[in-house]
Structures are given as structure tokens and as C-alpha cells.
N, C-alpha and C positions, 0 to 999 in steps of 0.2 A: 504494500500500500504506500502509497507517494506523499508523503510527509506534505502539507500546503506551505503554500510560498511566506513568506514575511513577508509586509509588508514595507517595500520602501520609500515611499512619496510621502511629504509631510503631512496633509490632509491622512494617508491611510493610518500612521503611524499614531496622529492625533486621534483618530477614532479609536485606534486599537487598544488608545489606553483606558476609554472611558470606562468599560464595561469593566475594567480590573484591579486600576487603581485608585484609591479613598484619593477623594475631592479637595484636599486641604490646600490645596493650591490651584494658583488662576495664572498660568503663567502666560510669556507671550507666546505664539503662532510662531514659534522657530524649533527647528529641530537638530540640536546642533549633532554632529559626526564624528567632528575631527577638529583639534584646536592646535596651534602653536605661539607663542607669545603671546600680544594681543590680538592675535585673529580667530576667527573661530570660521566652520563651515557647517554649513546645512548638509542633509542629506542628498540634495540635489546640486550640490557643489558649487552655490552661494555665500559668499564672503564677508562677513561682517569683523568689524570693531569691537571688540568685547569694554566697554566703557563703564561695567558694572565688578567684572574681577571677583564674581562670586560672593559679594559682599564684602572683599576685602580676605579673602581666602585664596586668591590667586596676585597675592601683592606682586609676585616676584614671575608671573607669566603661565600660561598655557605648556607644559611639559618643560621647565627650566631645567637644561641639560644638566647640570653637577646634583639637581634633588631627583631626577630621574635616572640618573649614573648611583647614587646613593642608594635608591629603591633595587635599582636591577642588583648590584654589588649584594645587599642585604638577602634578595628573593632568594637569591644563589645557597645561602647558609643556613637561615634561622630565622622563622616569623614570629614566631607564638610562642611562651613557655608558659604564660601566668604568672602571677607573681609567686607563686608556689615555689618557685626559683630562682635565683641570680640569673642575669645576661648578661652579656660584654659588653653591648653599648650605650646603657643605663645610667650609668654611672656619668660618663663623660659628656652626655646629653645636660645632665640635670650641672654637673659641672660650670658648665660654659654658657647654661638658661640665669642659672643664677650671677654668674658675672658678668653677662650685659646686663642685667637689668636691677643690680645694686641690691641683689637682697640675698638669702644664705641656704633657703633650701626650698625643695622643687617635692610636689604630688605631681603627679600625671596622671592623666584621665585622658577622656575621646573626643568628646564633644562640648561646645562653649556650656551649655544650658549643665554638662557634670562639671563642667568648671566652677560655676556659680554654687551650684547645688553645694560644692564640697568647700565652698567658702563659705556659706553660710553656717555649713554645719562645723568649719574649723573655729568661726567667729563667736558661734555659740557656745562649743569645748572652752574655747578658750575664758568667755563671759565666766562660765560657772566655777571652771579650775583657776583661775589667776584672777581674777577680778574679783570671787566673790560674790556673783549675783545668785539671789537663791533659785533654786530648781524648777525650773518649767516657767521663770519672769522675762527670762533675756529678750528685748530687742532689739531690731535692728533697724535704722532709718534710711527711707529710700527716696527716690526725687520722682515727684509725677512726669508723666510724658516718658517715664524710662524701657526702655525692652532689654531682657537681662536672658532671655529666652520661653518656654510654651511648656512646662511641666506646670503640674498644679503649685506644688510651693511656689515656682516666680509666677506666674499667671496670678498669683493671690498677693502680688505688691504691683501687679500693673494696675495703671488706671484706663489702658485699652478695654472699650467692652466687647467689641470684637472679636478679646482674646480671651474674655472670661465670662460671657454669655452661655449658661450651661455647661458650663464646670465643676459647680459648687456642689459640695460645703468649702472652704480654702482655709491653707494654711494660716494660722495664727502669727503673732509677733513681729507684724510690721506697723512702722510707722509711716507717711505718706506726706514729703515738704515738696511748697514748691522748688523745680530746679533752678541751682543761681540765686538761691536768699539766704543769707551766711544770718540774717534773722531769723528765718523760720527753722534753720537749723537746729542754730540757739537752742532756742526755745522746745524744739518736741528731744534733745538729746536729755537723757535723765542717768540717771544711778543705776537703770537696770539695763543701759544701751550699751550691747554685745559691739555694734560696730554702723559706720555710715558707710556706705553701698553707691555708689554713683558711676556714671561714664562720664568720664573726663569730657568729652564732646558728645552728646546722644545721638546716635546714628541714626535710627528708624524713626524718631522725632523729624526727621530732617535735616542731618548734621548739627544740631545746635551748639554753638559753641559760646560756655561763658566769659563772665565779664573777667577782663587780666584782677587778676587777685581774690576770685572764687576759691580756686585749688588751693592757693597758698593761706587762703580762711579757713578751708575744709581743717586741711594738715594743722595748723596750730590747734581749731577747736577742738577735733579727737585729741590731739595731746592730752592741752587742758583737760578734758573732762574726763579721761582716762578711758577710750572707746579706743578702736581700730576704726583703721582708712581703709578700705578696701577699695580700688580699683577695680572697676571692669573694662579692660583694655581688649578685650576679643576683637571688636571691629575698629577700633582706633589703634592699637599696637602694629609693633613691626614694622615700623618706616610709613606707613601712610601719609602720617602728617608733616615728613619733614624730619623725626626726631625719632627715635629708638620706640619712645614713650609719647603720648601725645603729654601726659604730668610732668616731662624735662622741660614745655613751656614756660614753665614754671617753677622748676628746678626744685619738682614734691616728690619725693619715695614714699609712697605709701607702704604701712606695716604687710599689706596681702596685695600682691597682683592677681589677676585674670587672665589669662591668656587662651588662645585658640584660634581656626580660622586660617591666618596664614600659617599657623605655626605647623602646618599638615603642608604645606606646600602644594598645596590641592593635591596632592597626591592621597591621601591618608586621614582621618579624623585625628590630631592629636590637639591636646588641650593643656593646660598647666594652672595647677596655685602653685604661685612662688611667692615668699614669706619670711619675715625674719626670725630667726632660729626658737626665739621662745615664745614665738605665736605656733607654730608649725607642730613642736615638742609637744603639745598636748596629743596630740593624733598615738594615740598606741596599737599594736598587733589586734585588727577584729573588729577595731572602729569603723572606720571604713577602707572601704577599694574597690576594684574593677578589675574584671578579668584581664579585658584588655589597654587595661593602662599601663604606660610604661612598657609597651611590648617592644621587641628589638625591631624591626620595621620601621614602627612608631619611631623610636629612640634613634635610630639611623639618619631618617627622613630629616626630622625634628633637627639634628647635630647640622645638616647639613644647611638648615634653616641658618640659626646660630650665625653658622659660619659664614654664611652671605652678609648677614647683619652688622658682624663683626669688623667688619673693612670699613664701613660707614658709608659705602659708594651708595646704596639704593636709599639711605634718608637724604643723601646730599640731593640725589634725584627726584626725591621727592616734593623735598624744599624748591629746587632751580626750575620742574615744571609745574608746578604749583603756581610762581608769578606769573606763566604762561595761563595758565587755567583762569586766575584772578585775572589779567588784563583781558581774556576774550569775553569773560562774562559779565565784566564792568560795561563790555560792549554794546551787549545786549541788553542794557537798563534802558528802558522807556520802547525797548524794539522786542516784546513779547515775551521779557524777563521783566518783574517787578521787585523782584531781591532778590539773592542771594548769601549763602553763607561758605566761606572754604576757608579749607586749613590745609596744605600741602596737598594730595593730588587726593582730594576729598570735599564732593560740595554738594550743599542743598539747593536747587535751580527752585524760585516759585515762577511757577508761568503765569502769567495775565488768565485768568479763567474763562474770560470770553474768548481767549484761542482754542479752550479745549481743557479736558481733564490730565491729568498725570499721567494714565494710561494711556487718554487717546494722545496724545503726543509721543511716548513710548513707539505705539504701533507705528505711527509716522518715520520715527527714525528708526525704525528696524526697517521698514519697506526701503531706507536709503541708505542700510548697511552699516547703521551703529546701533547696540545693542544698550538699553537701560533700563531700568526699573522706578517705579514711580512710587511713592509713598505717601503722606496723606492728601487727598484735593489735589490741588494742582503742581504738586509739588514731585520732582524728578531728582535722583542724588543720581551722582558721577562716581565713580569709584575705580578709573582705569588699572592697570595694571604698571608697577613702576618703573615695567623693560618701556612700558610707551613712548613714543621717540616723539620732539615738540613738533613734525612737522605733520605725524599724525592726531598727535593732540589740536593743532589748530585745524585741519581737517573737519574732526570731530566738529568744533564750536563752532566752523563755515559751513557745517550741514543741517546742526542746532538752528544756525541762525535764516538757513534755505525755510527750514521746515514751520518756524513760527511766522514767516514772511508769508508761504502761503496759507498757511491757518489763517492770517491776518485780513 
């Protein structure tokens, strides 16, 4: 009997999914095949611009030859052991994770959302064993408008109802400030606060980036009041903005980082809390883990990550097109941009809403071969890749500015 064909046209493949996989997503009408740097390909061997970067999961490209050299090298020996075991390239991962990023020791985990989850739960260990707060009080304070990921615990500090719409009952012991008020801070931080929780810049908000001397208010008030800073750096880490850290704007080491996203090099789900040694020290054998955290793959991948980091070439890249990014889209103020937000090769576009919604503008620039995603109303975030070269970054902003011209 003759096996039936796959489908390969984009329309059959978009059908073929309907009937089998859950609805959680509304993506756009592309099917991508085959990628290399910033390019990506459809199935029918259509060329687009990848101007979204996976969220910021493919900071460093489409199959970056030394983290795909690293992956093959790794496939070759040893994927998986669990932590039931030592690996070899464990150690020197978490090594070199913690000395870019100023802090003293590394969990690994897979995905952003166990990143979070297990800084939550370090933040609270820690609440109880070193701080003193009595059992089952600890909170933690979070900043509205925040996306931290889609598990019930964080869906229960979103103020998204989109993302908490029949969900419930939710987690307990959060607190909810506006982002960007070192007042309202203040004020909801108490005696039983495990730790303050924020994104340095909130990505799914729109990029939002706070006022200069936000971070560096966060960082003294946790001092003061004897809390934790936690970072969540998932989609603003790893050169995005220009800097290691989007918090070196600022020259804040928070007690707990976030990490994830690019730290996989799209290759791979890895994720990291990185921490200073007597926040981390509470975690003992059975607390928690993951089968596959810290697997040698991971740790490979991950090292090789690191290592690109570590030269400083891709934040210098990110910083030098980033003034490219800001001058093209200063451009387009009063021409079918009504604001904008960026921070090195990261921005929030608001379009003029009588051009069109977030999406439908999306659809537009994919039909002319640059690929993005939209977020709330009218609103479009950039997030290239930071192999992007300035001549297809202005490209991109020449085809931006094609496509609000005929919306217009």
C-alpha cells in the first residue's frame, strides 16, 4: 500500500495542521523550510528577512556555524545523562555563564517560563531560610504589563487576560506595581517580600523601556529592605540591546539573573538562574531539577553561546546597528509610525491605527519579504538577528516605510 504524499505547498501544509494541532497560536501564513542567518525560506522557495529572531532566540543567526559545529561535535559523543550523573561539559558551561554575567553560580533548566518558575521558587527558599519570613507568607512583587511566561504560577502575576481567562484558581503571593514607579515599589515591598521580579525593558508590552535611574532605584531599594533583585533577562539578554545585560545600562547586578532564549542558540531549549552564591546555596539534593537541565548538548551549545559573547563583537553590533535602527525609524514619525521605543537592535514600532492593525501590517511585510510579529493594537516589535548586516537592516525600514505609504 502507497504511503500518501505530504503535503508541500503552504496553503496544504497550513491545512494539514488544523485538524492536529491545539490552537494556541495564530501565526502568520509562512511556512518557513530552510533558514541561514537572517534569511529564512518558505516551502516554495520564497525568501524572506527574519526581523523577529525568534523572539530574540536566534540573537546570533539562522544555523550560526561554531553553535552548529558545537551541536554536530556534541551529537557525535553524548546527549543525555540526567543529572543522575556528572558530564564533561557542565561544569565549564556554568563556569564561563557565570563570569560574563558577574554572578557565582548557575541552575540550568530548558525553557524561559522553568527559568522563572525556579527563581521564584529559589526566591522563596531563600525568603524562608535566610531572611526569616515565616512559612507559607513570602512574597514576591511584580510590575503590570509584565510577560514572565504561560504556566499557571506566572499567568497568576500577569495582568494579561488573555492569558488568564480560564485558568483559575492561581497561584498565590504576588504582588502587582505599576512598571517604572520606584513609588509604588516602595510602598507594596514589606517584611515578608521574598524578592522584586521585573524585565529590565518588557518585551511583549512593546519593548518598554524605563526611565534612566529605574534599575539603579530597583537595586538600592531591594538592598535596603532586604529583598532580592531578580532579573528577567530571557528576551533582553545576550547582546540584544547593545550590552551583555540590558541592567549594565545601568551598571545593576542583580542578586538572581534569568536567562534563556538565545542562550539555546536556537538550536536547543536551554535556560539558566544565575545567582550569587548565598542566594543559590539554599537549593539542596530533591528540591528541585529537570531531567533535562544541564544536559551535555545543552551545556555544549550553551558554552558555545558564552563564547561568542565573550569577545564583545555581537553587543558592539548591536549597539552600532541599533543607531541605524533609531535613525530609520525616527524617519518614519508623522509617515505611518506614531512612536517608537528601541534599545540596540530591539524596538517597539506603534503604527498610526488608521493604517491598519499590528497584524495587518505584519501580513503586508511578509507579502514583501520581511518577516515580524505584532503585539498589542497597533503595535509591531523588531527583533533582527545580530549577524544583520546595516544594509539589510535599512532594507528592512525602506520596505517598512513602502508598506505604510500604501496602507496610507
Amino acid at each position: 500500500m502507497t504511503a500518501p504524499a505530504h503535503p508541500r505547498t503552504t496553503d496544504d501544509l497550513i491545512r494539514a495542521e488544523e485538524p492536529v494541532l491545539a490552537h494556541n497560536y495564530h501565526p502568520l501564513p509562512v511556512v518557513v523550510a530552510r533558514a541561514e542567518g537572517a534569511w529564512v525560506e518558505d516551502v516554495e522557495g520564497r525568501r524572506y528577512l527574519d526581523m523577529l529572531a525568534g523572539y530574540s532566540a536566534l540573537n546570533f543567526g539562522h544555523r550560526h556555524p561554531a553553535l552548529i559545529r558545537a551541536a554536530h561535535d556534541q551529537l557525535d559523543r553524548l546527549t543525555l545523562t540526567s543529572r543522575a550523573f556528572h558530564n564533561d561539559r557542565l561544569a565549564e558551561f556554568a563556569q564561563r555563564l557565570a563570569a560574563l554575567t558577574g554572578l557565582d553560580m548557575v541552575l540550568p533548566m530548558n525553557t524561559g517560563a522553568e527559568a522563572v518558575e525556579s527563581g521564584i521558587k529559589l526566591a522563596r527558599k531563600w525568603a524562608y531560610d535566610v531572611k526569616g519570613v515565616p512559612d507559607g507568607q513570602a512574597n514576591i512583587v511584580v510590575a503590570a504589563d509584565n510577560f514572565h511566561g504561560r504556566t499557571i504560577t506566572i499567568v497568576s502575576f500577569s495582568t494579561d487576560e488573555s492569558a488568564r481567562a480560564g485558568f483559575g484558581p492561581f497561584t498565590p503571593g504576588f504582588k502587582i506595581v505599576p512598571y517604572n514607579d520606584l513609588a509604588a515599589l516602595e510602598e507594596a515591598v514589606d517584611e515578608h517580600t521574598a524578592a522584586v521580579l521585573i524585565e529590565p525593558i518588557q518585551g511583549e508590552a512593546g519593548v518598554i523601556i524605563p526611565d534612566e535611574g529605574y534599575l539603579t532605584g530597583v537595586r538600592e531599594l531591594t538592598r535596603r529592605k532586604g529583598c532580592l533583585f531578580v532579573a528577567d533577562e530571557i528576551q533582553s539578554g545576550l547582546g540584544r540591546t547593545g550590552r551583555t545585560l540590558a541592567v549594565e545600562h545601568e551598571n545593576v547586578v542583580p542578586d538572581v539573573l534569568l536567562l534563556g532564549k538565545a542562550l539555546g542558540g536556537g538550536i536547543v531549549p536551554v535556560s539558566a538562574v544565575v545567582a550569587r552564591r548565598e542566594v543559590m546555596e539554599v537549593l539542596h539534593p530533591g528540591e528541585h531539577g529537570s531531567t533535562f537541565g544541564g544536559n551535555p548538548l545543552a551545556a555544549a551549545v550553551g558554552t558555545a553561546v558564552v563564547e561568542l559573547l565573550e569577545t564583545g563583537e555581537f553587543q558592539s553590533r548591536a549597539a552600532e546597528l541599533g543607531l541605524v535602527l533609531h535613525e530609520g525609524l525616527t524617519a518614519l514619525l508623522g509617515h505611518g509610525v506614531t512612536g517608537f521605543r528601541a534599545r540596540g537592535l530591539w524596538a517597539g514600532v506603534d503604527i498610526d491605527p488608521a493604517l491598519g492593525t499590528g497584524r495587518e501590517i505584519s501580513e503586508r511585510l511578509m507579502r514583501e519579504g520581511i518577516l515580524v510579529k505584532d503585539t498589542h493594537g497597533s503595535t509591531i516589535r523588531l527583533a533582527p538577528p545580530l549577524t544583520i548586516t546595516a544594509e539589510e537592516l535599512r532594507g528592512a525600514l525602506d520596505t517598512l516605510a513602502k508598506v505604510l505609504g500604501q496602507a496610507g
